[in-house]
Structures are given as C-alpha cells and as structure tokens.
C-alpha positions as a printed NumPy array, in Angstrom:
array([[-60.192, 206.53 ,  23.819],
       [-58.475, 203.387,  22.52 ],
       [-56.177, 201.355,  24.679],
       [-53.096, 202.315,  23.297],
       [-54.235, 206.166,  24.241],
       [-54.843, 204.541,  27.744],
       [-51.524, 203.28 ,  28.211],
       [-49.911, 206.195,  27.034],
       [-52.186, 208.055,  29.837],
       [-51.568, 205.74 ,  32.263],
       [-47.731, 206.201,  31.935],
       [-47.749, 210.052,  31.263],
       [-49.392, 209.769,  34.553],
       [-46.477, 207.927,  36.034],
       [-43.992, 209.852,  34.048],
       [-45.179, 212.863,  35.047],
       [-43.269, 214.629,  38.211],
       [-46.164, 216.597,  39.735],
       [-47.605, 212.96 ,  40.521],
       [-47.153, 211.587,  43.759],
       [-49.718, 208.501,  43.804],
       [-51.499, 206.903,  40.751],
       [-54.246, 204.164,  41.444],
       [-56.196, 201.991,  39.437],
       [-59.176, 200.337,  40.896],
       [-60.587, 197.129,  39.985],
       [-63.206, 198.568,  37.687],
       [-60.717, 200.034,  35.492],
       [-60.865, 203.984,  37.327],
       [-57.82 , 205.525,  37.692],
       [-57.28 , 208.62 ,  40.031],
       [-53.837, 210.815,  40.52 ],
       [-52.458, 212.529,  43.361],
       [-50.376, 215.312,  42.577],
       [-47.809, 217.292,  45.349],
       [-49.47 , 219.429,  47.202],
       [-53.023, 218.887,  46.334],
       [-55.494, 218.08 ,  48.962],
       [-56.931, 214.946,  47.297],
       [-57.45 , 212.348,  44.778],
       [-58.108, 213.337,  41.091],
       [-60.521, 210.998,  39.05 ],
       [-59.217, 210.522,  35.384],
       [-61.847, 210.936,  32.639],
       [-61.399, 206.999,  31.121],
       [-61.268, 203.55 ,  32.279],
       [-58.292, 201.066,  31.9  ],
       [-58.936, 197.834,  30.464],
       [-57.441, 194.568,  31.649],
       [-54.921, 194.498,  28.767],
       [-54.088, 198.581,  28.928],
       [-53.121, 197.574,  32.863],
       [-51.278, 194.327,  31.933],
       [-49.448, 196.367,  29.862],
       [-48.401, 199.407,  31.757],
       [-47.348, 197.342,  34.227],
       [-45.043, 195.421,  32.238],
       [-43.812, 198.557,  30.912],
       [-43.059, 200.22 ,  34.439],
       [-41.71 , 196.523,  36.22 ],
       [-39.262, 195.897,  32.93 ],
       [-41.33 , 192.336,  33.018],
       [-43.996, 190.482,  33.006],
       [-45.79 , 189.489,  36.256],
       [-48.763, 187.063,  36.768],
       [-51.657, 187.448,  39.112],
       [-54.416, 185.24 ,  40.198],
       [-55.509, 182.996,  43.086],
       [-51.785, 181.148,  43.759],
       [-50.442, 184.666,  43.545],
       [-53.592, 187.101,  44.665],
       [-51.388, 190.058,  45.781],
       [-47.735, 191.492,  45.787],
       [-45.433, 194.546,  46.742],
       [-43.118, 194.981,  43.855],
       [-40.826, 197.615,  42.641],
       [-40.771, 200.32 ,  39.173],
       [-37.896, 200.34 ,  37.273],
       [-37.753, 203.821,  38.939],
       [-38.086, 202.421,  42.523],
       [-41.679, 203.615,  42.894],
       [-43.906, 200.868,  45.472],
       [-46.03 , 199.115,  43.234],
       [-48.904, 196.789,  45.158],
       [-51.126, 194.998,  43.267],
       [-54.295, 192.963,  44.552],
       [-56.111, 190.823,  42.08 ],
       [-58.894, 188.637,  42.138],
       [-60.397, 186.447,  43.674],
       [-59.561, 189.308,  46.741],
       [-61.21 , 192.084,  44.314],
       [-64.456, 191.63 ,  42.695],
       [-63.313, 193.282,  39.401],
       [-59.809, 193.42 ,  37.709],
       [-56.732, 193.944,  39.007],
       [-56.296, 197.307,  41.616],
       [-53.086, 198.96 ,  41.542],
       [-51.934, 201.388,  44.196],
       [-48.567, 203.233,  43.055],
       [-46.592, 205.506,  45.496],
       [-44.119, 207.164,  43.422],
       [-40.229, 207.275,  44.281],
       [-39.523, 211.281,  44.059],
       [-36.685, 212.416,  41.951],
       [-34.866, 213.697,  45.31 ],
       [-35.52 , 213.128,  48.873],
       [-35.896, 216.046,  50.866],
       [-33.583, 217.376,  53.292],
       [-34.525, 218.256,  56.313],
       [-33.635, 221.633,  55.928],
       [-36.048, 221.566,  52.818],
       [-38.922, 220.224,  55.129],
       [-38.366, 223.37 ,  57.304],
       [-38.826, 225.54 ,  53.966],
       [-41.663, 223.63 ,  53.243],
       [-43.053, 224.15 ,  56.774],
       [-43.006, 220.556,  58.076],
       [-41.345, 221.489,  60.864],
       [-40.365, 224.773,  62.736],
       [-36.372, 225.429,  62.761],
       [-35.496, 224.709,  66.654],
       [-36.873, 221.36 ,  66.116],
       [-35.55 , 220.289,  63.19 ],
       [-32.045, 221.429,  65.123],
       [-33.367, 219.772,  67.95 ],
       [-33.703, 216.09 ,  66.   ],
       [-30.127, 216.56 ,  64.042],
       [-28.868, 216.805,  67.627],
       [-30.492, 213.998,  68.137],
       [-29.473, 211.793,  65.217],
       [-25.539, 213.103,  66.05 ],
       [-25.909, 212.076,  69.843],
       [-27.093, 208.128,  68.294],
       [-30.832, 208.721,  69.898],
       [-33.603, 205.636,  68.933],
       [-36.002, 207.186,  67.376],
       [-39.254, 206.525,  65.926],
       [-41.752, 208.463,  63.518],
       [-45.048, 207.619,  63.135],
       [-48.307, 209.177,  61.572],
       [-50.88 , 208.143,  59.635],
       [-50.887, 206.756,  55.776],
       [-49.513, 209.18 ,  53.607],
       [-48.44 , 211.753,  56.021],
       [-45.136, 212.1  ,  55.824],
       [-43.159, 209.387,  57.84 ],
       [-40.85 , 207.89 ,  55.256],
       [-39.667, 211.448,  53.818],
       [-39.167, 212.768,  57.34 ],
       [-37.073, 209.166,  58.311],
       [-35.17 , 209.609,  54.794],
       [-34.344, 213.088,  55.921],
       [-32.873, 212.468,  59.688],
       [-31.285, 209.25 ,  57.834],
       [-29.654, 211.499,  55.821],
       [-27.743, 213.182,  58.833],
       [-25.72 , 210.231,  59.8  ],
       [-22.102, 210.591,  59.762],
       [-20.114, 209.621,  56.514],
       [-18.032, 206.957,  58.171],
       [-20.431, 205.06 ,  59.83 ],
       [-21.853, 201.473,  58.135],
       [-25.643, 201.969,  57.674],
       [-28.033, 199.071,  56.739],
       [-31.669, 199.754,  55.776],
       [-34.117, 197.273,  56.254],
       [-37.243, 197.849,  54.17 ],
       [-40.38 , 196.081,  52.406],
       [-40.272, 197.789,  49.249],
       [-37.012, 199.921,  48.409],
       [-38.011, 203.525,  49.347],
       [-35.202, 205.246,  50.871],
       [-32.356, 206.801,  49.611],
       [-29.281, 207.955,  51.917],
       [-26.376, 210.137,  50.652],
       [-23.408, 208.061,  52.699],
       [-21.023, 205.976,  51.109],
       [-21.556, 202.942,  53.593],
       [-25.236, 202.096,  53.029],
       [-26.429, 198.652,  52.653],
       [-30.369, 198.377,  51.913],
       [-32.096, 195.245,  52.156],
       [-35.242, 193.946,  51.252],
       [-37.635, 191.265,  52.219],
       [-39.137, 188.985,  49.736],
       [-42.73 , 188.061,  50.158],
       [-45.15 , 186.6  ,  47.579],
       [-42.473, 185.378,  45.152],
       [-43.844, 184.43 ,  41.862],
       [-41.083, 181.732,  41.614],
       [-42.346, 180.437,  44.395],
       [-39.086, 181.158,  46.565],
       [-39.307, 180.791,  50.314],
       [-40.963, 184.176,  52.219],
       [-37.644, 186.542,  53.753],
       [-39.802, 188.133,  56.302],
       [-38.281, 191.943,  57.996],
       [-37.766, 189.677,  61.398],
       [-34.876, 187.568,  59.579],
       [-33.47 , 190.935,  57.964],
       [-33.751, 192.056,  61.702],
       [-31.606, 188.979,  63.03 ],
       [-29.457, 189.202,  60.157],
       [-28.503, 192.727,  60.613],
       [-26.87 , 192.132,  63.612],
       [-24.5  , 190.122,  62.567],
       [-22.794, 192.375,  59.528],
       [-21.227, 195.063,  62.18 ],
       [-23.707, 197.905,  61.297],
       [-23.096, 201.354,  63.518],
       [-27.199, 201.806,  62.485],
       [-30.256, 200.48 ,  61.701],
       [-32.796, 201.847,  59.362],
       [-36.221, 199.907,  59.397],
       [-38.59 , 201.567,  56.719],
       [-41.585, 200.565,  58.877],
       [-42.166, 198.106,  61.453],
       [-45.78 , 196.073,  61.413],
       [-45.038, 192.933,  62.964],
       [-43.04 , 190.427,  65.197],
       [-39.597, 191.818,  63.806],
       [-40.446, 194.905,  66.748],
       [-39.298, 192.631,  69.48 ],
       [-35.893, 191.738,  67.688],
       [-35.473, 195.668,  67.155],
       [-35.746, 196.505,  70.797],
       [-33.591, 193.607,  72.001],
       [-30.718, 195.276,  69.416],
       [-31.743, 198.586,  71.226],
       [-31.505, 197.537,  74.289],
       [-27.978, 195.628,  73.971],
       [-25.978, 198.649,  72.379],
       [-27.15 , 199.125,  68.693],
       [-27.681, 203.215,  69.353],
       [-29.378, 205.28 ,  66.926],
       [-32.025, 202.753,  65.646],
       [-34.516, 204.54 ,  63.482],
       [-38.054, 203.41 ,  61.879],
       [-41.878, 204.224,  61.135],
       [-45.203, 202.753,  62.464],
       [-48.29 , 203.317,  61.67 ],
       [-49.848, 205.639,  64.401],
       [-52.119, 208.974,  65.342],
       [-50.25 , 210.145,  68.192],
       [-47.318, 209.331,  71.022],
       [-49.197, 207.388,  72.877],
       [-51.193, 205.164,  70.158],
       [-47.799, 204.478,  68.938],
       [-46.138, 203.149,  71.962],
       [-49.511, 200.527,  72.217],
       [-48.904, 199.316,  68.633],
       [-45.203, 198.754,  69.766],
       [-46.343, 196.629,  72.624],
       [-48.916, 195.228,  70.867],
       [-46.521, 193.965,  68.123],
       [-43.633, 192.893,  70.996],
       [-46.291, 191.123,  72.201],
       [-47.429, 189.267,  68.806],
       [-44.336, 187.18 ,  68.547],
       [-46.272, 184.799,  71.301],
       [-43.215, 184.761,  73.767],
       [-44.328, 184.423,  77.635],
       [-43.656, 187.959,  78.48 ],
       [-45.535, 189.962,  80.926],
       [-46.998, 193.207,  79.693],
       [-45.209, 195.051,  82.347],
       [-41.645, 193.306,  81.18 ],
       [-42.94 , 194.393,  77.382],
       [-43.387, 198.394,  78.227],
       [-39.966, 198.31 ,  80.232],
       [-38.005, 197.469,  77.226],
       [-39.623, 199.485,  75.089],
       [-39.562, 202.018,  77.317],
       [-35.816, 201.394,  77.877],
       [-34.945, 201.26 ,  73.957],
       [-36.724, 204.128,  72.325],
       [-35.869, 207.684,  72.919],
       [-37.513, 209.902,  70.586],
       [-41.212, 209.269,  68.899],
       [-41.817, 212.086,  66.179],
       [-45.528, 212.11 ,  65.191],
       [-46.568, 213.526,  62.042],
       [-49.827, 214.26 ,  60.102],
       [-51.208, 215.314,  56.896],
       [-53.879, 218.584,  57.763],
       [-56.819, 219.172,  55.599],
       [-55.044, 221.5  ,  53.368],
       [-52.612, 218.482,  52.288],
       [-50.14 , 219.778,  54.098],
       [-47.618, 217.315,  56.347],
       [-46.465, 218.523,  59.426],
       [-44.622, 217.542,  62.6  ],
       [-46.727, 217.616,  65.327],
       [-45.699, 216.533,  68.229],
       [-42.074, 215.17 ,  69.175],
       [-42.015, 213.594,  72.415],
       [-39.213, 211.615,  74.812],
       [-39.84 , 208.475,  76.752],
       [-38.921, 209.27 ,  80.561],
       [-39.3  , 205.987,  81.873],
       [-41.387, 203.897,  84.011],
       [-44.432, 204.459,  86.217],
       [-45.803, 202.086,  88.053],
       [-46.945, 199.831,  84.622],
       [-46.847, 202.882,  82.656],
       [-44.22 , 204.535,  80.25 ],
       [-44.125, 207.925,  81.089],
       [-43.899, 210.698,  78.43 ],
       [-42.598, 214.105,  78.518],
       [-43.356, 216.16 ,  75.102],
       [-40.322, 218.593,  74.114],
       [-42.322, 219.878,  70.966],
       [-46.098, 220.225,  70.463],
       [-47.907, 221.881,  67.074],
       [-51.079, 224.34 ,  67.548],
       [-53.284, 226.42 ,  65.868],
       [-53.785, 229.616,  66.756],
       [-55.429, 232.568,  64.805],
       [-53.488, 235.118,  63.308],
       [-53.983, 238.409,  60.748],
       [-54.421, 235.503,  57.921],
       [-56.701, 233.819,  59.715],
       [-55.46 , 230.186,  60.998],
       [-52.04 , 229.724,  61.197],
       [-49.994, 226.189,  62.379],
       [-47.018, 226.703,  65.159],
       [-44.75 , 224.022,  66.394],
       [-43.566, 225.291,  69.466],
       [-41.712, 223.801,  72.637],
       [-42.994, 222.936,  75.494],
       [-40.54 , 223.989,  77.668],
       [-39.53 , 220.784,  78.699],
       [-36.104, 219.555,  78.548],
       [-34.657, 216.361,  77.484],
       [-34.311, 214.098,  79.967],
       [-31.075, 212.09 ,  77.721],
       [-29.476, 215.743,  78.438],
       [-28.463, 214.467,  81.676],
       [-26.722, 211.189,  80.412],
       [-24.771, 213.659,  78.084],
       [-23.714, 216.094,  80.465],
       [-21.972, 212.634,  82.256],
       [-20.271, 212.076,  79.454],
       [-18.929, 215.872,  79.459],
       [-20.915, 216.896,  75.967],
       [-22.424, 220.102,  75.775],
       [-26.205, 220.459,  75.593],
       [-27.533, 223.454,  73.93 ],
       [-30.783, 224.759,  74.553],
       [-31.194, 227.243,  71.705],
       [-33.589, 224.957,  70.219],
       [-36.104, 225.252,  72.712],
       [-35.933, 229.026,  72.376],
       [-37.388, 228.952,  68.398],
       [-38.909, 232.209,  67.51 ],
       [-39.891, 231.386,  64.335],
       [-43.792, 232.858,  62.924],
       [-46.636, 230.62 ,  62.75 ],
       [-46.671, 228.48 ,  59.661]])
C-alpha cells in the first residue's frame, strides 16, 4: 500500500460515520472503534511519518509541529472531533494519535432510553432534576458514556436561560439559543500564555450565567466550582473521572484539596457535600454497551462523612434470554423533595414506580 492509499485510509476512517475512535500508535498501527462494537479493530497497514503529517493537516485545516518544545497537545478537527497527539521524546516511535470523533448529532436523552442507557423513570427522574436547577455530576470510566449523557441533560435546560460551557476540547453541543462555550488553551504552539479551566471557572462568574457546564473537571478549578455552588450558581453540571459514587466524591476532595489552600478535610467534604446534589455513575459493560448505573443523592454530613442515599441502582438478573440489565429504584426518596415541597412545588413520585422490562 503506498502512502497516498494510507492517507486516503486513514481519512475514510475518519470520514466514515460508523467510527467512533481512530488511533494511531507510535509505530505507525492504526486501530478503529466503530458504535457499538465491543473493541478496538487493528487495520491491516502501517502509517508512515509523512502519511500521519499529512492526515493531520488535512483534518486540523493546518499545519501543526511536534517535538520536544511542543511534545503533546489537545487540538480540535475541522469537524470538532478531540484530536491529542503525543510525540517524541514522550513516545519511543513516531507520533501517537488518539481521535474521539464529534458524532453527527448528540443524543437525546430520550434516545439514550431507546438505546437502553437508562430505564424511563430515571431518565424522568434526572429531567426533573435539571428543571428543579439540581448540581449534578456524572462520572464513569474512559469511554463510557459521561459526555453524551451530560450533553443530553444539558440539552434540557430552559430556552431563556444564559448557558456557558466550560470545556478542554470543544465537545458539546446544546440546542438553546443562549450558549456560550469556552475553551482553555494549553500547549500553544505560538507560545501564548496557558488559559487553564480554573480561570474559565473564575471568569464565568462574572458574565451573569443562569448555568454552568464544565465538560470534565481534573484539577484545582473543582474548588472554584463548589464555591459558585455553594453561593447560588444552581444547576452546575460536569464529569469526572470515576468507578462509582463514592470513588467520585474522593477524587472531588482530593482535587478541592490540590489547590494547596489550608483547609481541613472535614471543611473540604462539607462543601462538597453542601454543593452537589446528584452524582450519576455510568459504565461501559462487556458487550460495549453504556449504561447508567447507579444515580445517587448526597444527604449530608456524618460525623466526617458525606452520607449517600442511592435513588436508582442497575442489576443483573437472569431472565428467559439469559442475562438481562435492570435499572431499578431503590425505593428511596429524594431528600431535595423536602426543600421543594417548602417552596409549594409538586413532587411526583411516578418515577420511582418504573415498570419497564429488563434491558
């Protein structure tokens, strides 16, 4: 195969729909994943330096250099697909691209209930939520989900509120007319000063926005978003990195902690257990599959510990077609219920009553 046939594959690849992630390691290999599969696909040929150089000049709309002044970047397609590239010396080869593409459309969250993401009392449960101007944060591991199922409650906003989205690399995509997204720039090749997420953070609060969207929190900028939490800025939403409820809440504190302030640990968990409502965990299953798993509400303090109550909780359980997925309540009820009924608002409980068959 000559390198012109490799750059046409390489961007067939990222032309083609079906394909959800296209990497390139640093000896040239280049695997696919496609929606719905349960893996990575190895290509049969190699890139060469030059067929790379090129298809990324091709899918940026420029020309970007790499090397050790500039060994990495996050960068953004033409499309708005996350492009990061790590070069050497951090790689022993050539350069390794990791692509996650930008879908044509964002789900809905009624089309992750099709897809079985999530059962149909909680995804009514969690538009309630969103309406009502809850904090609330989704986390899972890489690749399972988080940034579709944030893009999705994002989505149910009302029309006349001012949104501003805070992200890394561009992936969201809301349907309201008073969106403002904004970006951080790290690893300039101009050699621009670093925007980091916490200065977006600080920012933010000063251009009147009724919410805040942070594509993913992973450092010191988590102690800025609790503080806006915790001083009237309802119906803060955002992803972290995280297996489960609890694992989430200790990366929180851990990151709180990070920004090297003299708070005690106790003083840490209070606000964050004073500024987040909601976490919705989700995973990817063997089959490929991403799923909501677990969607649990922040009750308070006990002793030094935030206490959790989980509202929704996923399960297998074996049925006629052998193992089937169900993400049932728990029975519980919200505890924010009773600072609604204060305020005289109804507070259905229909969605704790879901019926709907195993998935």
């Amino acid at each position: 195969m000559s390198g012109e046939e490799r750059e046409r594959g390489l961007l067939a690849a990222f032309a083609d729909p079906e394909v959800v992630e296209l990497l390139i390691n640093d000896d040239g290999s280049v695997l696919l994943e496609k929606a719905g599969g349960a893996g990575l696909l190895l290509q049969n040929y190699r890139a060469g330096a030059a067929d790379i150089e090129a298809f990324l000049k091709a899918i940026l709309g420029r020309g970007e250099a790499f090397g050790p002044a500039r060994p990495y970047a996050d960068l953004s397609a033409l499309d708005g697909s996350r492009v990061h590239v790590i070069a050497p010396p951090l790689v022993r080869g050539g350069l390794c691209v990791s692509i996650r593409k930008r879908p044509a459309r964002r789900p809905g969250l009624e089309d992750l209930v099709r897809g079985g993401s999530l059962s149909l009392g909680c995804a009514a449960f969690l538009q309630f939520a969103v309406a009502h101007s809850r904090n609330i944060l989704v986390i899972g591991g890489t690749s399972s989900g988080k940034t579709t199922l944030l893009n999705a409650l994002a989505a149910l906003i009302p029309a006349a509120q001012r949104v501003i989205v805070l992200e890394d690399t561009p992936e969201l995509a809301l349907p309201q007319p008073h969106v403002m997204y904004l970006r951080t720039r790290l690893r300039d090749a101009g050699g621009l000063a670093d925007v980091t997420l916490r200065e977006l953070v600080v920012n933010t609060l000063r251009m009147r926005p009724d919410r805040i969207i942070v594509g993913e929190v992973r450092g010191v900028e988590a102690f800025d978003m609790l503080q806006a939490m915790n001083v009237g800025h309802d119906g803060v939403m955002c992803t972290l990195h995280a297996n489960s409820a609890r694992e989430g809440l200790q990366r929180l504190e851990t990151l709180v902690l990070s920004r090297g302030l003299d708070l005690p640990l106790r003083a840490a968990r209070s606000n964050i257990s004073m500024a987040v409502d909601l976490v919705v965990s989700m995973s990817r299953l063997a089959d490929g599959s991403r799923r909501v798993i677990q969607v649990t509400e922040l009750t308070g303090m006990e002793t030094d510990t935030i206490t959790l109550s989980d509202l929704f909780l996923a399960e297998s359980r074996k049925t006629a077609r052998g193992m089937g997925f169900a993400l049932r309540p728990t029975g519980a009820m919200p505890r924010f219920y009773d600072q609604l009924r204060r305020q005289g608002l109804k507070t259905p409980v229909e969605f704790f009553q879901d019926t709907r068959p195993d998935l």
